[in-house]
Structures are given as C-alpha cells and as structure tokens.
C-alpha positions in Angstrom: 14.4 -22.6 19.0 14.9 -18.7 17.8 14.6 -20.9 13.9 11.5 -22.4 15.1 9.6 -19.6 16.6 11.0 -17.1 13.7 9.3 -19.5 11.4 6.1 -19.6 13.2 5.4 -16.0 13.9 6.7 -15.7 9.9 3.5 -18.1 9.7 1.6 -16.3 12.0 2.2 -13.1 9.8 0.8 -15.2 6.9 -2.6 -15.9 8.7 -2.6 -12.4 9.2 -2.9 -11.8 5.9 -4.3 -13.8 4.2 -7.6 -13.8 7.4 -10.1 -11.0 8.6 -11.7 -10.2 12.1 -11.5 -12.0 15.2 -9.4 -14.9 12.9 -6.6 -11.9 11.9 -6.5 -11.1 16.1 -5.5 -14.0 17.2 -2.8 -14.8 14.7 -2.0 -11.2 15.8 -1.2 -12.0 19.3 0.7 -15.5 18.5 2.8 -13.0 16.5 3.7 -11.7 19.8 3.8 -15.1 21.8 6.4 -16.5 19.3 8.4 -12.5 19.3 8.5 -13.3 23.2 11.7 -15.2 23.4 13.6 -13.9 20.2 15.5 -10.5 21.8 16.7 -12.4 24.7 17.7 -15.3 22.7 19.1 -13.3 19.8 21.2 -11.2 22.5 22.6 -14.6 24.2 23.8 -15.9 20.8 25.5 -12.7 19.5 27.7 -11.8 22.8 28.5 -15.6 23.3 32.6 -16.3 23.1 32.5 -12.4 22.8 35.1 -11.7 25.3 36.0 -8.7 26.3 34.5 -6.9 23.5 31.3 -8.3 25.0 30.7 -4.8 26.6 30.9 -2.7 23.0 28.8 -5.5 21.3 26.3 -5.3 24.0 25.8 -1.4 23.7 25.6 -2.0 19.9 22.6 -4.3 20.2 20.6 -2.0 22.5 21.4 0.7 20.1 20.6 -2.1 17.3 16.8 -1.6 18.8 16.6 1.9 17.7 16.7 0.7 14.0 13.5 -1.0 14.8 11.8 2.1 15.5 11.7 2.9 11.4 9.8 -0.2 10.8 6.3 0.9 12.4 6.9 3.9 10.3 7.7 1.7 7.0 4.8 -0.4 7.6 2.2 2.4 8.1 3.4 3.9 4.6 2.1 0.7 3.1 -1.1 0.8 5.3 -1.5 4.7 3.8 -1.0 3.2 0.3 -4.7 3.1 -0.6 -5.7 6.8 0.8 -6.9 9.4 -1.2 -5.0 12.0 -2.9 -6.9 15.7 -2.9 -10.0 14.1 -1.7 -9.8 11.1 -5.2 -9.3 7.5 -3.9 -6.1 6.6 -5.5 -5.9 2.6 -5.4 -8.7 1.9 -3.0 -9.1 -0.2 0.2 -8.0 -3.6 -1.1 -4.8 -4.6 -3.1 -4.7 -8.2 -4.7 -8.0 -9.1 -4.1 -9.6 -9.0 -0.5 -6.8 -8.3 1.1 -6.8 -5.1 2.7 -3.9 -2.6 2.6 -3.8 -2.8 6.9 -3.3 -6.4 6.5 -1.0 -6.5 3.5 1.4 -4.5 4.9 2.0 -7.5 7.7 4.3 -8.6 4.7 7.0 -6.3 6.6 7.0 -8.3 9.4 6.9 -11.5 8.1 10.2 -10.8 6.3 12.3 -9.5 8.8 10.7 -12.8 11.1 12.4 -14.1 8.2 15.3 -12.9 8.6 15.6 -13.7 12.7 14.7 -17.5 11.6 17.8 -17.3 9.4 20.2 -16.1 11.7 18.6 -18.6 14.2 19.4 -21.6 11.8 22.7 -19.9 11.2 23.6 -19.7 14.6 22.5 -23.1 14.9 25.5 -24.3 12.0 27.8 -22.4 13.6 27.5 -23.7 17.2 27.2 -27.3 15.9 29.9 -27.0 13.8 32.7 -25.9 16.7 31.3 -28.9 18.9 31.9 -31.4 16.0 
C-alpha cells in the first residue's frame, strides 16, 4: 500500500506540473490524501522485529522528521530561481516552456515520493521473502 500511494502522489506531483489553476489544486490536495497514510505506515515497517532497540529507532525517526524541515527550504530556492537580480529579470517566470518555476519546483516532491514508493516495494520483498 505505502508502493501504491508513493506512486500515486509521485503522479499527483506530475499533474502538478505539468497543469495550471483550479486543475494544479486539486492534484495538490490528492498529494496530501495519498501523504496521509505514508508516516504511520513507514514508522510500522521500520520498528517491526526491532526489538529492544525499537526505543532508539523510534527516537531516530521522530528526529528523522527534522530533516524534512530543509526540503520546504530546498524547494522555495527553485521557486526563487526566476527572480530578478538588482532589479533585471534573470531567467523569467517560466522554465521549459509554460511551466512556471512555482510548479516546476514540485519536481522535489515527486522524487522523494519516489523514494517512499521504493522503500515501500522494498519492504514489501523483504516481508515476503521471510514468509516464503
């Protein structure tokens, strides 16, 4: 399920991009309705057979959370990428096209989904492969 929804909110991330106005909004807030079950899910698979070292794992994915807090900062740099520079626009409002440097920079998103869909198919091998 975590493979599934990582893949659709990766989607999602796509429409984003690739859509404008009320279109782009409501791929925004499947993003969220597929994110809904991914921290609970992804914390369930990574303490399982943990043990006692469950406790130290556990603390380590809370603090896990603060490494999220860079991204907003990551993907604002790529929103800023177009500004001007001593009052010259320096690549203007639109990169590839028509797509805008706000919605462009949902590329960040999309590839760490990515990354959550992976470790949700991987977790799926693993747990398949110790019932087998």
């Amino acid at each position: 399920m975590l493979a599934y929804f990582g893949i659709a909110a990766a989607i999602m991330c796509g429409g984003i991009i690739m859509t404008s106005g009320i279109l782009s909004l409501v791929f925004l807030v499947f993003v969220s309705v597929f994110m809904s079950i991914m921290f609970p899910t992804i914390y369930g698979l990574a303490l399982k057979d943990m043990g006692e070292e469950a406790k130290l794992a556990s603390s380590g994915l809370i603090m896990a959370i603060v490494g999220g807090a860079f991204l907003p900062k990551l993907q604002a740099s790529i929103m800023d990428f177009g500004d001007t520079v001593n009052g010259q626009e320096v690549f203007g409002d639109k990169i590839a096209g028509n797509i805008t440097e706000i919605h462009f920079s949902f590329l960040l998103p999309m590839i760490c989904l990515l990354f959550v869909a992976f470790y949700g198919m991987y977790a799926y091998k693993v747990t398949k492969t110790k019932i087998a």
